[in-house]
C-alpha positions, 0 to 999 in steps of 0.5 A: 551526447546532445539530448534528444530534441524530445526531452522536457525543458528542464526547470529552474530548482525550487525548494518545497514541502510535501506531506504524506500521512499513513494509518495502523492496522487498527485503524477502522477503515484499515481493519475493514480492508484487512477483513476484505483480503481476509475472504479473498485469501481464503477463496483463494486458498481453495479455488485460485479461480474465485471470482471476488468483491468483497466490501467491508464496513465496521461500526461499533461491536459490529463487522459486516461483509458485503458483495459479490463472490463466486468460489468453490470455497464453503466460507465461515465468514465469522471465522474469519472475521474475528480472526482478523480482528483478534490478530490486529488486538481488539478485545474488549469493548464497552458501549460507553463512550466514558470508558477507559477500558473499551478498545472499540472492538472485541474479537468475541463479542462483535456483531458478524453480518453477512450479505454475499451475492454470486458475481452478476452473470453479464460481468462473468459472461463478458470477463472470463467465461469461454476466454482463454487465460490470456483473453480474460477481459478486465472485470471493469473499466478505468485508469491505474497509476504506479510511480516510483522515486529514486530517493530512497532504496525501495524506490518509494517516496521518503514522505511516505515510507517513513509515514509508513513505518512509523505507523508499523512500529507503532503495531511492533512495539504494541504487540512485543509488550515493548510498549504495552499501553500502546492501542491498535488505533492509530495515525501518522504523518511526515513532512519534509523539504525537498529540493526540486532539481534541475534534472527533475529528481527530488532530494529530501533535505530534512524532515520538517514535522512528524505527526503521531496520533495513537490510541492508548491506555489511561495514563498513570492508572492502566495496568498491564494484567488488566490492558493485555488479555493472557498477560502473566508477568509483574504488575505495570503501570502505565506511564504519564502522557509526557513519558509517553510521549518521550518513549514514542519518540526514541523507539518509535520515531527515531528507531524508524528513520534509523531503519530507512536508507537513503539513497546515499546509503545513509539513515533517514535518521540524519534529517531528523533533529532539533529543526524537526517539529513533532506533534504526538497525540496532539489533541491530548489524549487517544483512548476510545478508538478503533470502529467505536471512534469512528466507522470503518469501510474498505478502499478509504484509504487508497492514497495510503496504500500506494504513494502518499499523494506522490504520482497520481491515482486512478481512484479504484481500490485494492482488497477485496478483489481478485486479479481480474479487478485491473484497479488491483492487478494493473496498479501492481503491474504499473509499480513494477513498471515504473519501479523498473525504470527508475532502478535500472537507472532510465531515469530518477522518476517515473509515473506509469498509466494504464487503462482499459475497457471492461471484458477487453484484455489488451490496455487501451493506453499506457502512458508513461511520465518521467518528469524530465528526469530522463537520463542517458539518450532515451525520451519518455517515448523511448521509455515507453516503448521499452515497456511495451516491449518488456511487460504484457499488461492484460490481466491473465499475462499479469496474474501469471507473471506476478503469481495473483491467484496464491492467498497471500492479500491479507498482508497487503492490506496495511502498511502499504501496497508497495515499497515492500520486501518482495519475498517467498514463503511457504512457496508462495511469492508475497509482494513479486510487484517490488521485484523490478526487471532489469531494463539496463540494457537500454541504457546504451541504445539510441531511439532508432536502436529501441524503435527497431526493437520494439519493431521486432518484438511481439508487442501487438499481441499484447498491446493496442497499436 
């Protein structure tokens, strides 16, 4: 079958580098969006109507929230504040920057500040005040991307997922006592040569170089009863920075890429080897991390949180906020789109946009990129009709379909947004943005047949013509 004259030129393969960097849950500005999800999620456990900005910013032994939450919940923000920075492993803090006994944080001495105003009554008049579930506007104006790739099995970007995981690994291994010297501070990053081909997919042909920076404790002089708060068993002594070093690469790194599938169904582990570069702690040593290195703030960390750099970004940030902030909700919504495409075989890339207008509840645009890598007989305008006809994309339709308003944030706010195990617990959906529509169907229709269908559809209730 010829391709349709509104296809993209096709272009010449190339061979390139691309990097994607990622950071632990301990990392300041990380610890921040925790603690932001963490009051979203515990507004949301009482009243799923809360209407919630909530900012974040750590310095030292001092957190403090700040913004603007409306709620029939009666919060104990320091409760909740050092919960989560107990859960993530700061416990001792020493201000003095020569210590190597500081983790840069401590769940029970830090300083809790709290500045919490009620949401301004000309937003909540113009949002949601009087509307209907499916009439509430946006909470704000902008522009929301989701991408999705089909290199790997969840659909993610390679660079980014193993960034990603290794970052999480690091935090496992921590915190099973595996590697007990190991400290919540931390940083990663990947680089891999891909081949651009011809039908506009991506194929990763080896990694390149691996970054790992991560906190630690003193090297040959840090024991164990001392380093972990509750530790009970035989003395240990931490190993020297080169045994360090060796450890965090086999059961870190190579652990990680193990873990990761490729497309092919083989292990990321099979473009690792001597050709890979690897750089671990390579400013020589890590001890003083967490907000006592450096300051933290919520939504520093949004290239993080979604695609590694790959796609594009509207530049709003996630935690903090409630269903009603479209930077959240219409960028989850966008994965799913995109993420949909590309799983249903329409194409091997997809990037999806949205925007809209503060208090409006239709998008104003959706506009819909496949990088050539269209497959079968549809064009990306196809595609994008196929959208229109499956998704409703105003914000109560997205709250509803992928069930926003359960307290289930906090677990969003490290490790990525996206590219995770969509899964039930405890009845309620965590990650339902990862489950994609099956859009299969499409495959086989011609542009008339999608155009007749969309036609048919109820699109304009849901969508600007």
């Amino acid at each position: 079958m010829a391709e349709p004259a509104a296809k993209k030129a096709r272009t010449a393969a190339r061979t390139f580098l691309f990097s994607s960097e990622s950071v632990n849950e301990g990392h300041p500005d990380k610890l921040c969006d925790q603690v932001s999800d963490a009051v979203l999620d515990a507004c949301l456990q009482v009243d799923p109507k809360s209407k919630v900005a909530c900012e974040t910013v750590t310095k030292d032994n001092m957190v403090m929230v700040a913004g603007e939450i409306t709620t029939q919940a009666k919060l104990d923000y320091e409760k909740v504040v050092r919960g989560v920075v107990a859960q993530i492993g700061f416990d001792s803090f020493v201000d003095d920057l020569s210590s190597v006994d500081s983790k840069g944080l401590s769940d029970k001495t830090c300083d809790v500040l709290v500045r919490i105003n009620k949401q301004s009554p000309d937003i909540a008049g113009g949002v949601h005040v009087g509307k209907d579930e499916m009439d509430v506007g946006a909470g704000d104006q902008g522009i929301m991307f989701g991408y999705a790739s089909d290199e790997t099995s969840d659909c993610m970007p390679l660079t980014h997922s193993i960034a990603t995981r290794l970052g999480k690994k690091l935090t496992d291994v921590r915190k099973s006592g595996e590697l007990w010297w190991l400290r919540p501070d931390g940083k990663t990053q990947v680089t891999i040569e891909y081949v651009g081909k011809e039908d506009g997919s991506v194929e990763p042909q080896k990694i390149h170089t691996v970054v790992i920076s991560t906190q630690h404790a003193e090297p040959s002089k840090a024991v164990r009863t001392k380093e972990c708060a509750g530790y009970k068993g035989p003395e240990m002594t931490a190993p020297s920075m080169a045994d360090m070093n060796k450890e965090i690469e086999e059961k870190v790194i190579k652990r990680t890429l193990e873990e990761i599938k490729l497309k092919n169904g083989s292990p990321a582990l099979s473009l690792y080897g001597s050709h890979t570069h690897l750089h671990i702690n390579p400013s020589g040593k890590f001890i003083i991390g967490g907000p006592q290195g450096d300051a933290g703030l919520t939504g520093r960390k949004i290239i993080i949180d979604t695609y590694g750099g790959w796609g594009a970004h509207g530049g709003g940030a996630f935690s903090g906020k409630d269903p009603t902030k479209v930077d959240r909700s219409a960028a989850y919504i966008c994965r799913q789109m995109a993420k949909s495409v590309v799983s249903s075989g329409l194409a091997a890339r997809c990037l999806v946009q949205l925007s809209y207008a503060i208090g409006v509840a239709k998008p104003l645009s959706l506009f819909v990129e496949a990088y050539g890598s269209e497959k079968g007989a549809l064009s990306v305008d196809d595609i994008t009709n196929v959208l229109k006809i499956e998704f409703d994309c105003r914000p109560g339709a997205i709250a509803q379909s992928l069930a926003l308003r359960e307290p289930k944030y906090q677990e969003t706010a490290a490790y990525c947004h996206f590219g995770r195990e969509a899964v039930t617990k405890n009845g309620i959906k965590f990650f339902e943005w990862e489950n994609a529509k099956d859009l299969k169907k499409y495959a086989s229709m011609s542009s008339t047949q999608v155009a007749a269908a969309l036609k048919g559809s109820n699109y304009l209730t849901k969508w600007v013509d």
